[in-house]
C-alpha positions in Angstrom: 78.4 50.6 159.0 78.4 52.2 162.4 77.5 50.2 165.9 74.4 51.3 167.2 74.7 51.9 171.2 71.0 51.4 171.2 71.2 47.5 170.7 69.1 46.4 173.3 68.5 46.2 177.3 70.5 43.4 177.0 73.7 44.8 176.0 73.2 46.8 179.7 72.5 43.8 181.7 75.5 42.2 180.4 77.5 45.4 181.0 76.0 45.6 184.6 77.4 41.6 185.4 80.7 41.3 183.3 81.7 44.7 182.5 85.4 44.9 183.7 86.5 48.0 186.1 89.8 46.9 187.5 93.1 48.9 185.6 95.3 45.9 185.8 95.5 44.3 181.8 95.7 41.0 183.3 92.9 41.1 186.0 90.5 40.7 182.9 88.3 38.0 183.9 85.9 39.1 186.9 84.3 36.4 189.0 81.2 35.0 188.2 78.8 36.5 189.9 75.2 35.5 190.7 73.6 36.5 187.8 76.5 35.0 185.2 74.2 32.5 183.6 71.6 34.8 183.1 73.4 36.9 179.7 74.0 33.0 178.1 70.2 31.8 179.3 69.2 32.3 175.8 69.7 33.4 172.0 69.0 37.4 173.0 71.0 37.4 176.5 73.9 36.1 174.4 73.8 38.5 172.1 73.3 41.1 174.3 77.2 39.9 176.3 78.5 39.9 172.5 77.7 43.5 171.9 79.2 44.2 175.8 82.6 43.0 173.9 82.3 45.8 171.1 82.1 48.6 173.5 85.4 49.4 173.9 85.5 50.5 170.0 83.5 53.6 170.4 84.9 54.3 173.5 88.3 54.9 171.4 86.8 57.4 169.4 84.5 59.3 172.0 85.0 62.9 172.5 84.7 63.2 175.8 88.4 61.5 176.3 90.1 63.2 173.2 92.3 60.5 173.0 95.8 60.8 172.3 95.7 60.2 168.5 94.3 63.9 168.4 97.8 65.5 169.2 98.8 65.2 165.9 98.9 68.9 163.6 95.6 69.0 162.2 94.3 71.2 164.8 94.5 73.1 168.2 92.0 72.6 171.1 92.0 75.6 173.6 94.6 75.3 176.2 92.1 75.0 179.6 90.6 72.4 178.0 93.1 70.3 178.7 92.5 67.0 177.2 94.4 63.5 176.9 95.7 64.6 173.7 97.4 67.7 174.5 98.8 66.5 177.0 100.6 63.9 174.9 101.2 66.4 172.5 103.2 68.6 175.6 105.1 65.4 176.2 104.0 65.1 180.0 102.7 61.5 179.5 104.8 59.3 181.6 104.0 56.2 183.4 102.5 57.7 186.7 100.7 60.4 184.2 98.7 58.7 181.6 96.3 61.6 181.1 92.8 60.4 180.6 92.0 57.2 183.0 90.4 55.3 179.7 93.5 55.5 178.1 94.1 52.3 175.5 96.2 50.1 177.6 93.4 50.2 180.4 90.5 50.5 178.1 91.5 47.1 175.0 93.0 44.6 177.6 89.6 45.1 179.5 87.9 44.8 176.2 89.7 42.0 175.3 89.1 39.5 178.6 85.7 41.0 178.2 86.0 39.0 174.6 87.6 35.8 176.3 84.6 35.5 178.8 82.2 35.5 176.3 83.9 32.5 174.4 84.9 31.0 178.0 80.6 31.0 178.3 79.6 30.3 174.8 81.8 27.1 175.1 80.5 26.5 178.8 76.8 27.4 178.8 74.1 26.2 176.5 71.9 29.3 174.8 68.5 28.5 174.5 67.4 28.8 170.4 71.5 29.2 169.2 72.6 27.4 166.4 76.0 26.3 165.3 75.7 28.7 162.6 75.4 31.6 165.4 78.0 30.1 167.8 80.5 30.1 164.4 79.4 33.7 163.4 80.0 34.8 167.3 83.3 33.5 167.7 84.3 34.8 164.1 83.3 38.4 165.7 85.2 37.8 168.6 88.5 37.2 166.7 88.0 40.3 164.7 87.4 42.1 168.1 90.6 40.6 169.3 92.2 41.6 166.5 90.8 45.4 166.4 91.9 45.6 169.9 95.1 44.3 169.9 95.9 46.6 167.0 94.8 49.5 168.7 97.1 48.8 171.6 100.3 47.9 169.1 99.5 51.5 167.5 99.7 52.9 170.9 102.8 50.6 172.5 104.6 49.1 170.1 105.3 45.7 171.1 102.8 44.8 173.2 101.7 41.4 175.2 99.2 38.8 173.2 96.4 37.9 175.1 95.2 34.8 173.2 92.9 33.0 175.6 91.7 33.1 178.8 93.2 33.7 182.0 92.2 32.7 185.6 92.2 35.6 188.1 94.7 32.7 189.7 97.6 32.7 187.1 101.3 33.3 188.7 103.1 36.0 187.6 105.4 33.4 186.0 102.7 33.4 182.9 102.3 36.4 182.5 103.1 37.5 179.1 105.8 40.0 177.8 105.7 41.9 175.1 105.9 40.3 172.2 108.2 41.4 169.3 106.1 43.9 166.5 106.0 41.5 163.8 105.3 38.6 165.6 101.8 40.8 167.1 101.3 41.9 162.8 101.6 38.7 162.0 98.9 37.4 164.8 96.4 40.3 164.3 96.4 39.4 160.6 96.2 36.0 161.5 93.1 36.6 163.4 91.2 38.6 160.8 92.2 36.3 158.2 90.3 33.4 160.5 87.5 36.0 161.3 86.7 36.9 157.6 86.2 33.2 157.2 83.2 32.9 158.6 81.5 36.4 158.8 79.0 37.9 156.2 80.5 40.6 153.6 77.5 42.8 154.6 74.6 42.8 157.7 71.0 44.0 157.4 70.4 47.8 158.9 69.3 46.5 162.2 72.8 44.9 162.7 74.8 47.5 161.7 78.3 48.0 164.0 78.3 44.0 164.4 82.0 42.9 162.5 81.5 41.7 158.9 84.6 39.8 156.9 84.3 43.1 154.5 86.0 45.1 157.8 88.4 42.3 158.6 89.9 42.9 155.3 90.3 46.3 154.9 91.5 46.3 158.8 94.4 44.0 157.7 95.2 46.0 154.8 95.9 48.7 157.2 97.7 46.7 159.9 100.4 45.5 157.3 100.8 49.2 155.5 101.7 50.4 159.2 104.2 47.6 159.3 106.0 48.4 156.4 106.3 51.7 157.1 110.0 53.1 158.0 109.4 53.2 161.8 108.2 49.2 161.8 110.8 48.4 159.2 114.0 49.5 159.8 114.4 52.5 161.1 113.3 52.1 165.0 114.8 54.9 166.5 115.8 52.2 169.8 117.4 49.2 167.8 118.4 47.8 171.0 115.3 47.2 173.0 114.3 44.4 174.1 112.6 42.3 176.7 114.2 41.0 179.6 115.3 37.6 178.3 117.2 39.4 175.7 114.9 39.2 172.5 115.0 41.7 170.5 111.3 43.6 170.0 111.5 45.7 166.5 113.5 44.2 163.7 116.2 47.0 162.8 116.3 45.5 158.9 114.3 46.9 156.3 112.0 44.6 155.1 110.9 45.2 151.1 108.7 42.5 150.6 106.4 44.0 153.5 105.3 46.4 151.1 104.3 43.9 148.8 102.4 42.0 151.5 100.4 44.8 152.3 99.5 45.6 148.6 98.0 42.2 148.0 96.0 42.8 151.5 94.9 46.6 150.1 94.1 44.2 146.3 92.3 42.2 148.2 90.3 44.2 151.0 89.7 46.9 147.9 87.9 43.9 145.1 86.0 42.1 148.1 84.6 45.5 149.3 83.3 46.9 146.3 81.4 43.6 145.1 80.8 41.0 147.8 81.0 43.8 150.5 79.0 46.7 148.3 81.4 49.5 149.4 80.8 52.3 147.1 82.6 55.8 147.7 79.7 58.2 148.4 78.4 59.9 145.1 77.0 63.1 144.1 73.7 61.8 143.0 73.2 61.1 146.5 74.5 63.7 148.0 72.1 65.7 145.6 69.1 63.4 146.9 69.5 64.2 150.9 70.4 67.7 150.3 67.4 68.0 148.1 65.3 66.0 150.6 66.1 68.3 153.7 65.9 71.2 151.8 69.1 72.6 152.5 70.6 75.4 150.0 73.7 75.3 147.9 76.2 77.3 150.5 77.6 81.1 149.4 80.7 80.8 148.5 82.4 83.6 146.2 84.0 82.8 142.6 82.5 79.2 142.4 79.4 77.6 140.3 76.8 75.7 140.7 78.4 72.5 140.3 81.2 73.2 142.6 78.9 74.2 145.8 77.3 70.7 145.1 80.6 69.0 145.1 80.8 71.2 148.6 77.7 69.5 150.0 79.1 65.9 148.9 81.8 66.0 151.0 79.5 67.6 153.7 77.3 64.6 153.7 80.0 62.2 153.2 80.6 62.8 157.1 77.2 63.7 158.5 75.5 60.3 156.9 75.7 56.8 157.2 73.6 53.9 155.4 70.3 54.1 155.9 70.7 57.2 154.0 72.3 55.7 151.2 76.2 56.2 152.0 78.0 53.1 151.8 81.3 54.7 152.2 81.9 53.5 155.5 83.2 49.6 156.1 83.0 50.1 159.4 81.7 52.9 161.4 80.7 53.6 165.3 78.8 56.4 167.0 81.6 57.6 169.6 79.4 59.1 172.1 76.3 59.1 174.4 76.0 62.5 174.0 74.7 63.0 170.6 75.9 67.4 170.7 79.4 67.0 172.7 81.6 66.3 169.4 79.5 68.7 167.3 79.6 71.3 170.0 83.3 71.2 170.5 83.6 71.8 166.4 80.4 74.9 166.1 81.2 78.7 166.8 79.9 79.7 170.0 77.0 82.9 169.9 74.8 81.4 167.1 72.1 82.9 168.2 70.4 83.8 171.6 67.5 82.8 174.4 66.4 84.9 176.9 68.9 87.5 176.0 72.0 84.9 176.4 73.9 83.4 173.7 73.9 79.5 172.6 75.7 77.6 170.4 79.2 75.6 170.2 82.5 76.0 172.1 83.9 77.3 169.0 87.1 74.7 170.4 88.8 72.7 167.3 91.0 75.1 165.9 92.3 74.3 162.5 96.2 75.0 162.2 97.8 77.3 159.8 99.5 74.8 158.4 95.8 72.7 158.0 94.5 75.8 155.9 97.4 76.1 153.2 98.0 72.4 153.0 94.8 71.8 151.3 94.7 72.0 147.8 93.7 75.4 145.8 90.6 75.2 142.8 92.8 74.0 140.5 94.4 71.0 142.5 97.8 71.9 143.9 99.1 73.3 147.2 98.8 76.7 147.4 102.7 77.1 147.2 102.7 75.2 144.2 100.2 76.8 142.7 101.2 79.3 139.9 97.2 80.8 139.5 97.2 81.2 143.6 98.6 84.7 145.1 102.3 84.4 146.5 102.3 83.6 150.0 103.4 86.9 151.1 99.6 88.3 150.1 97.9 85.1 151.7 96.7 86.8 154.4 95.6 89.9 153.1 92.2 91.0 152.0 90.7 89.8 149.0 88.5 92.5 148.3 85.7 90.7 148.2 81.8 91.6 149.7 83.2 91.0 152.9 86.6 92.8 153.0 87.6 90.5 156.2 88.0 87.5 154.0 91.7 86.9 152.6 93.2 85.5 150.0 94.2 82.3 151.4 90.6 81.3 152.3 89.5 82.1 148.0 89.9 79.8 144.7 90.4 76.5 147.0 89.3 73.1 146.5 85.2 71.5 147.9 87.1 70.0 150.9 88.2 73.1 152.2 85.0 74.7 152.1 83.3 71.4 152.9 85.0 71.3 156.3 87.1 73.9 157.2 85.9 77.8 158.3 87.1 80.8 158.7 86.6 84.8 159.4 84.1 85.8 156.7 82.8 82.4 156.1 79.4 81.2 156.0 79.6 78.3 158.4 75.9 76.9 157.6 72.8 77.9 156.1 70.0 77.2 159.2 72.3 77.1 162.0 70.9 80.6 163.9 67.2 79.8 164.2 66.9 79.5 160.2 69.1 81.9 158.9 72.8 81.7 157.5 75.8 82.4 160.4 78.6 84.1 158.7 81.3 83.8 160.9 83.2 87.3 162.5 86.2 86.6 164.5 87.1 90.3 164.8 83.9 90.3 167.4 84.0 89.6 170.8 80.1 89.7 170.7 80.1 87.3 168.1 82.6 84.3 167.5 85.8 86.2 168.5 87.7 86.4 171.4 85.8 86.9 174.6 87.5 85.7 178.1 85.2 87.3 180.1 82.2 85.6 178.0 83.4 82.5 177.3 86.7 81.7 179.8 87.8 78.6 178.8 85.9 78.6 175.0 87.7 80.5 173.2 89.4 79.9 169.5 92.8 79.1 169.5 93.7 80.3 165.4 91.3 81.8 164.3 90.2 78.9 161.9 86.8 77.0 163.2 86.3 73.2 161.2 82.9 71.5 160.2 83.7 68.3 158.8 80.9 66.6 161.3 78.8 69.3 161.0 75.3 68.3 159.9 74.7 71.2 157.0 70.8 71.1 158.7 72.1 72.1 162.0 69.8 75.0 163.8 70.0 76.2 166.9 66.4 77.6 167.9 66.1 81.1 169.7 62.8 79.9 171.0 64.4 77.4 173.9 68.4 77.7 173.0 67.8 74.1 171.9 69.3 72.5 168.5 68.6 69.7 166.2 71.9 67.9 166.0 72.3 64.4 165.3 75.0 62.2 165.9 77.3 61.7 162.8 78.9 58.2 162.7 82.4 58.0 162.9 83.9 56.2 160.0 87.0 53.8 161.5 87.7 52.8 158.1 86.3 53.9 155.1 86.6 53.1 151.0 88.7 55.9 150.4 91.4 55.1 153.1 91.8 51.8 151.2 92.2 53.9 148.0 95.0 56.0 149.7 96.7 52.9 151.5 97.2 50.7 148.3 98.5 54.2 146.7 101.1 54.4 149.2 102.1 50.4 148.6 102.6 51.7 145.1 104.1 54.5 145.6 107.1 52.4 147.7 106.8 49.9 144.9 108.0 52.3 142.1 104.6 51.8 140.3 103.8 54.9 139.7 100.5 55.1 137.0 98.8 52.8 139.4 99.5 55.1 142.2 97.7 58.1 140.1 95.1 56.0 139.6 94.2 55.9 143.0 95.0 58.6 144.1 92.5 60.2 140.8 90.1 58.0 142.5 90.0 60.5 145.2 90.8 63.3 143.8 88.0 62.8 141.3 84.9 62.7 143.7 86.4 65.6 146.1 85.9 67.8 142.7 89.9 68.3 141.4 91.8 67.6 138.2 93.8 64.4 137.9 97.2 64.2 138.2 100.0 63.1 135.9 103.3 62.3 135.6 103.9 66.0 134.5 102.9 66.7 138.2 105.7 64.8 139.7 109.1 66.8 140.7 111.5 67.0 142.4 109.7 68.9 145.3 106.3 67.5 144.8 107.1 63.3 144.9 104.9 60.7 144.2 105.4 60.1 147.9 104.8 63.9 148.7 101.4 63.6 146.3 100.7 60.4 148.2 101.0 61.9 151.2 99.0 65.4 150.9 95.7 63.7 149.6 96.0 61.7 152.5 96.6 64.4 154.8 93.2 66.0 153.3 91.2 63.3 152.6 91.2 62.0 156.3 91.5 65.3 158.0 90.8 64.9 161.3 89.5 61.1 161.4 92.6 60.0 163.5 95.1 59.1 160.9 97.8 61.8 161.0 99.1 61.2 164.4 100.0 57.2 163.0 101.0 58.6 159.6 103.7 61.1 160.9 105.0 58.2 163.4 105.0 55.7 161.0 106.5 57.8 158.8 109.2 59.4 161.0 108.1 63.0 160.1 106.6 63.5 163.6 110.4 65.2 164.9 110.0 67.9 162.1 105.7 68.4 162.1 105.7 68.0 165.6 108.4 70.1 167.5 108.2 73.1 169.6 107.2 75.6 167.4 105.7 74.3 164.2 101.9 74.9 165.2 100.6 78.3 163.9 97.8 80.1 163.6 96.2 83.6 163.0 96.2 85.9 166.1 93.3 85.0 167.3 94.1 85.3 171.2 95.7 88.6 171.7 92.7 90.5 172.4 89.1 91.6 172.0 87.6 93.1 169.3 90.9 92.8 167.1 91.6 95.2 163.7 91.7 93.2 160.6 95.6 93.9 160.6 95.9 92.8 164.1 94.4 89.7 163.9 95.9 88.5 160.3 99.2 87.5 161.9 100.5 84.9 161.9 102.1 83.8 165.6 102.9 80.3 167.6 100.4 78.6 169.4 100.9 79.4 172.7 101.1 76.1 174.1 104.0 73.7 175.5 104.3 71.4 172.5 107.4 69.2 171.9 108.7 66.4 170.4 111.3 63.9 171.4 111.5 60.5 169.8 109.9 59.1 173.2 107.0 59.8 171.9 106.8 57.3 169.3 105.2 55.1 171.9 103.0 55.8 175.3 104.6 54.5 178.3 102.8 51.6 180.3 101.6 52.0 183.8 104.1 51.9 186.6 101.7 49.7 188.7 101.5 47.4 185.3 104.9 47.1 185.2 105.2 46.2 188.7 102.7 43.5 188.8 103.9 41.8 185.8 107.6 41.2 185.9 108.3 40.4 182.8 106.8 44.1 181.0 109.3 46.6 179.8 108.5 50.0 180.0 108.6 51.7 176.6 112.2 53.4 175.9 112.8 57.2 177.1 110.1 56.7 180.1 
């Protein structure tokens, strides 16, 4: 289910009188202005200040702010860009450089007192036309959205301070609250969805899609606890001996084996209530074979496949590009992250499509798959490419393939739907009516074409020579008549069916159950088009963990999970470091030879890892104005 931005006027006339603007987390309750009353006067005004509180959610996903969570190794952006996220990823974040002014600490506390004026109203002023029943479903949705936001800061800080009620722009620093410890936060958050689910519907009608349901409260605290019990929550903190000022210790330095448990039954439970009384389904071919049919869209080229498997392509093509109205009811709960419905499609979509007036239009040709992206999906037959006996040895991997197109190589031939579903590369054809109603097959060897072009594009240019399409609607055109386009705005799933499939795998997999782990992870591996796995597939250098691991690395490509998963599993020191990001040669020069650009070099960017970076550091004005904060360790 995704929030619609387009609620009504409402929702901007409560922005305009409560919205908060100050950066300190504990100036969140504005004074009342004149017009205060008027977003409580009645049933609509009141629902337009509760949809003020739910902004914050796509705000965390927009594209504009490339948030932090996007310096993980899925893929590179070009280095003028200079977002939020590299520069967390270059380890330049400290606490008088924060990057992006919206970052989470600034952007969820505001949220949150945005939440705790709405209740401070609801139980103040009088709605005309409310009922109970609505005043119980609001304050239901504002405990999830306390919840949601409080998670997203614990993902970002660690330990972080509970704001559970409201507070008066008058309160001494005295009460201010510290952080509190990590599993005293996990066991609030889940606390608060469990109260939440009590008294929200399991599903909402199309016109109230993006408002909390107790379907999302479930599967939210599924995730919570999985991150707790994950080695950096549970036992293997890097800095055992921080703590707050009065000497409490904030991360418990004991593993913890029943937290694994704990957040199985949460994954049991969010998993049954979602696929009955919340009517989650994972998104099918039959439907995918419906829209495709109904927007007349062909099967894709793709050399050495069938029929069958280009339609398994488009499945996980639509998977991303649709939401429910369409008949997708993969998504538990789902935002659109931006205003502007082409930025996030833009960034992804070569540039020179096609021209106007004798100039090229198109993308920014800017989210650069990493090497390590395109052999760490799966090959035809199910297995990593280095595992795969049927797959060329890596040594050929970037030579030809002698195909139609001799610029195509080996590594980019016999691979799984995902890969083609979302990922591109040189030889490729990205999509079928993208330049004005003909095919794009994409040539990075041109600079007149999606190659590298300073002069043409300066700060646009490919960083690897990879190019992704995972939100790509496979409609998209770009018209030569008036360089306009037809893109739509694809939701953003923030949790979806298939992460609860991979998140009560992993509880498995810790649990030593191993056939139930299969089974979920087959669940996956199933729909994306690929053979089962066995027992016969676990070794001693492919793990159940490892197998756990890589269909979660493919399955969410790209949706913000990687950057928690390699922290929370401690992997982020060796994924991470100076030097692991690769890619093709892709900025050397113009107009490249085929040899010349098949090699495989660093990205040259400043990335590097220390075990700082487990946590973003606060605000040095925060710190200051509330004396009992500590600032994360390292900063």
């Amino acid at each position: 289910m995704k929030i619609n931005i387009k609620l009504t006027h409402l929702f901007w006339i409560a922005l305009s009188i409560v919205v908060l603007s100050s950066c300190n987390y504990l100036d969140v309750v504005p004074p009342e202005t004149a017009g205060f009353k008027d977003v409580m006067k009645d049933k609509e005004a009141a629902l337009g200040f509760l949809y003020s509180c739910y902004v914050g959610i796509p705000s965390e996903f927009a594209d504009e702010t490339r948030h932090y969570y996007q310096a993980a190794d899925e893929y590179a952006l070009p280095p003028l860009w200079d977002y939020c996220c590299q520069t967390a990823a270059w380890n330049q974040l400290s606490a008088t450089n924060l990057g992006d002014p919206t970052c989470p600490w600034i952007n969820c506390y505001n949220n949150i007192g945005q939440c705790h004026l709405f209740i401070k109203a609801l139980n103040e002023l009088s709605p005309v036309g409310t009922t109970d029943g609505d005043k119980t479903r609001w304050r239901a949705e504002i405990k999830f959205l306390q919840a949601y936001y409080h998670f997203i800061l614990l993902n970002a800080y660690g330990p972080i301070p509970l704001m559970t009620h409201y507070y008066s722009q008058t309160t001494p620093t005295s009460d201010f609250p510290g952080r509190s410890p990590y599993d005293v936060c996990v066991d609030s958050i889940s606390a608060w969805l469990d109260e939440a689910a009590k008294n929200l519907p399991a599903t909402v009608q199309e016109d109230e899609l993006g408002r909390a349901t107790s379907t999302a409260c479930k599967a939210l605290k599924a995730r919570v606890l999985l991150y707790a019990a994950s080695p950096l929550w549970n036992g293997s903190f890097p800095y055992p001996d921080w703590k707050n000022k009065d000497g409490q210790q904030l991360v418990s330095n004991k593993y913890n084996a029943s937290k694994w448990q704990k957040a199985l039954d949460a994954c049991n439970d969010a998993i049954s209530f979602a696929t009955t009384q919340g009517n989650r389904a994972l998104f099918d071919l039959t439907t995918s074979e419906q829209i495709r049919n109904s927007e007349g869209v062909p099967l894709p080229t793709i050399s050495n496949t069938d029929d069958n498997f280009k339609k398994r392509v488009m499945l996980m093509r639509y998977l991303m590009t649709t939401d429910e109205t369409e008949g997708n009811k993969e998504t538990i709960y789902g935002v659109i992250v931006s205003f502007d419905a082409g930025g996030a499609v833009r960034d992804m979509v070569p540039h020179d499509v096609t021209t106007y007036n004798g100039s090229p239009v198109g993308g920014w040709c800017g989210v650069s798959p990493y090497l390590y992206t395109m052999e760490h999906f799966y090959t035809s037959s199910g297995k990593l490419p280095e595992n795969d006996p049927n797959f060329p040895s890596k040594s050929e991997w970037i030579n030809s393939a002698r195909l139609d197109n001799p610029d195509i190589i080996n590594l980019n031939v016999n691979r799984e739907p995902r890969y083609y579903a979302w990922l591109s590369f040189d030889g490729d054809e990205y999509s079928p009516f993208i330049s004005d109603g003909s095919p794009l097959v994409v040539s990075m060897l041109s600079s007149n074409a999606q190659g590298y072009n300073p002069d043409r594009y300066n700060r646009d240019n490919n960083v690897t020579g990879f190019l992704c399409k995972k939100w790509v609607q496979p409609n998209i055109k770009w018209r030569s008549t008036d360089g306009g386009d037809n893109i739509s705005l694809p939701p953003h799933p923030v949790i979806r069916l298939a992460e609860l499939y991979l998140n009560r795998a992993e509880c498995y997999a810790a649990l030593g159950q191993t056939d139930k782990a299969l089974a979920d992870l087959n669940v996956i591996r199933e729909r994306a088009g690929i053979s089962d796995l066995t027992a016969a597939d676990i070794t001693s250098s492919m793990t159940l963990v490892n197998w756990v691991r890589s269909e979660r690395f493919i399955e969410l490509w790209g949706e913000g999970h990687r950057y928690f998963d390699l922290r929370r599993w401690m992997l982020a020191p060796q994924y991470l470091k100076a030097g692991a990001r690769e890619g093709l040669n892709a900025m050397e020069k113009k107009d490249p030879s085929f040899a010349e650009f098949n090699q495989v070099v660093k990205v040259d960017q400043p990335f590097q890892w220390t075990d700082r970076m487990y946590l973003l550091p606060i605000k040095s004005s925060e710190l200051y104005s509330n004396p009992q904060l500590v600032q994360a360790p390292g900063y």
